[in-house]
Legacy VTK file of the C-alpha trace (Angstrom):
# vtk DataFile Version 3.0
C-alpha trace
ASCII
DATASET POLYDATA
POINTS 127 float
0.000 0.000 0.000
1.429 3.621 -0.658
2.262 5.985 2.307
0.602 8.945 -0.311
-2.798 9.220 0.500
-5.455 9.901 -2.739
-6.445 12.909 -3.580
-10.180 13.958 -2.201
-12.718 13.781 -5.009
-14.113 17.345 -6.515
-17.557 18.315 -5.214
-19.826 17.677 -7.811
-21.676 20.781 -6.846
-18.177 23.568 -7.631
-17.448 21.419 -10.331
-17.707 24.163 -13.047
-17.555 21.396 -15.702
-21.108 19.299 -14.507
-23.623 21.885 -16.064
-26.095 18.627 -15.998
-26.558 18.848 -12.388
-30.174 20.049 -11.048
-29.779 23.422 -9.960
-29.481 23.865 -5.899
-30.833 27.211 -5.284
-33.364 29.558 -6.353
-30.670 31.721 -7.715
-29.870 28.670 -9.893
-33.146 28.227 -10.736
-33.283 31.884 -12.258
-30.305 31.722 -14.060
-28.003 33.910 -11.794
-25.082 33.344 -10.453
-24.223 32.571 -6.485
-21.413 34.913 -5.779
-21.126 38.361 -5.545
-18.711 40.117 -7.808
-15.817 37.469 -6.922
-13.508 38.656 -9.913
-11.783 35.189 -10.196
-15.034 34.370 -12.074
-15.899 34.742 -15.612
-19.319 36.845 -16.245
-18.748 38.905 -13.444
-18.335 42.492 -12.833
-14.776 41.911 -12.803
-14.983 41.927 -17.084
-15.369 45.307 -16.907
-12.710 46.403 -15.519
-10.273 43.673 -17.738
-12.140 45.924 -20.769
-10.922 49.208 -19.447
-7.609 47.991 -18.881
-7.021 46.112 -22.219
-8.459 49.656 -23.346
-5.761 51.463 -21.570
-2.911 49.274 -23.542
-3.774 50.662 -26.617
-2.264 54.342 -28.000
-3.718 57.094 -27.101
-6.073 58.664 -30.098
-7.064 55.339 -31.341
-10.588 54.062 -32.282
-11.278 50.091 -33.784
-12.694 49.624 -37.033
-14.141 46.882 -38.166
-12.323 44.803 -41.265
-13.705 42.127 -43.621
-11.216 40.887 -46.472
-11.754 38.786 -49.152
-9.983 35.212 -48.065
-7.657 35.608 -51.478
-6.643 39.262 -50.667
-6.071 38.387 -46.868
-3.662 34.941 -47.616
-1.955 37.838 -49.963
-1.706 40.078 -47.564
-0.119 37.638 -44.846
2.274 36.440 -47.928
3.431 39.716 -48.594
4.067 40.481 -44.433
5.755 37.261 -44.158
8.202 37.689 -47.244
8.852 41.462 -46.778
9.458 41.783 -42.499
13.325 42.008 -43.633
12.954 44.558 -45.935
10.010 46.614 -44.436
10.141 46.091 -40.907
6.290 45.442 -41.091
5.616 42.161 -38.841
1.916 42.559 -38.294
-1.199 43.111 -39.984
-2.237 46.093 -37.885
0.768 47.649 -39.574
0.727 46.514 -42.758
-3.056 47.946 -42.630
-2.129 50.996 -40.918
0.588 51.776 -43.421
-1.642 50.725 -46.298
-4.436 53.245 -45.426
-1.553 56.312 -44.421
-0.310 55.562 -48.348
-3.441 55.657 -50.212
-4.885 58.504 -47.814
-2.101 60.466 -49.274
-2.189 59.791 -53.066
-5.297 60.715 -53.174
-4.914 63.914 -51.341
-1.933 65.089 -53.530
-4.029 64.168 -56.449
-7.708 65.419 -55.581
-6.784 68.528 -52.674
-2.962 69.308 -53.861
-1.457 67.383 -50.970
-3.598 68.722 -48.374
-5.489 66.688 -45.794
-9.249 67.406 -45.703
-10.619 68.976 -42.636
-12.365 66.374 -40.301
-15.906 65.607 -40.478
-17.754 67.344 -37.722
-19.470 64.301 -35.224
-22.641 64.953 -33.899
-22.594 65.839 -30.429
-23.539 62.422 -28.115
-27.103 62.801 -26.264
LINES 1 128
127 0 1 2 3 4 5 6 7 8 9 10 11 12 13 14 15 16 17 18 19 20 21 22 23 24 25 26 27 28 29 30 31 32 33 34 35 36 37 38 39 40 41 42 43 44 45 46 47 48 49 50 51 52 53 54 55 56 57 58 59 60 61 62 63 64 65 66 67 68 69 70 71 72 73 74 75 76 77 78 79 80 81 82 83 84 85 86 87 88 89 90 91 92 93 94 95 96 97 98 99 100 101 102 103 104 105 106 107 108 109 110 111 112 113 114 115 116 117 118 119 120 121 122 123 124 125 126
């Protein structure tokens, strides 16, 4: 017989991987979660706060946009990073994108406004 004792089974009931189980309480029963804002748990108000930070990480003056490529012009455009890093420095496809719009913003504005940048659109005011 081994001196090491065996580990203690989990509880069925904080196993977070038995989702058949009947639910216990009336919180269960509802839907809602047990705990109270215990940020070692996903769904909780703790996501928040992870948002804002991840937020924080990114340069300042910065706004997402949202990007749908052909699948042909995308395995280009990863061909083209790939081959090129040495020569272009350009190891991502934020940059590659970022670079790409920065070039074509300004052939067309020394073409069409004699190398000026347009003024900004005006935004309407938030409610």
């Amino acid at each position: 017989m081994s001196a090491i004792p065996k580990p203690a089974l989990p509880d069925p009931d904080r196993n977070p991987f038995g989702r058949n189980r009947a639910p216990q309480t009336a919180a269960d029963q509802q839907g809602r979660s047990n705990h109270r804002g215990d940020r070692s748990h996903r769904g909780t108000s703790g996501d928040t706060d992870t948002k804002a930070a991840r937020r924080n990480k990114r340069p300042i003056d910065t706004r997402d946009i949202l990007l749908s490529l052909p699948t042909e012009l995308a395995d280009r455009m990863e061909s083209v990073i790939a081959y090129t890093i040495p020569h272009t420095g350009v190891r991502t496809q934020q940059d590659f994108i970022r670079r790409a719009i920065a070039q074509a913003c300004a052939e067309l504005e020394d073409r069409y406004n004699h190398g000026e940048s347009w003024p900004t659109i005006p935004k309407p005011e938030p409610l």
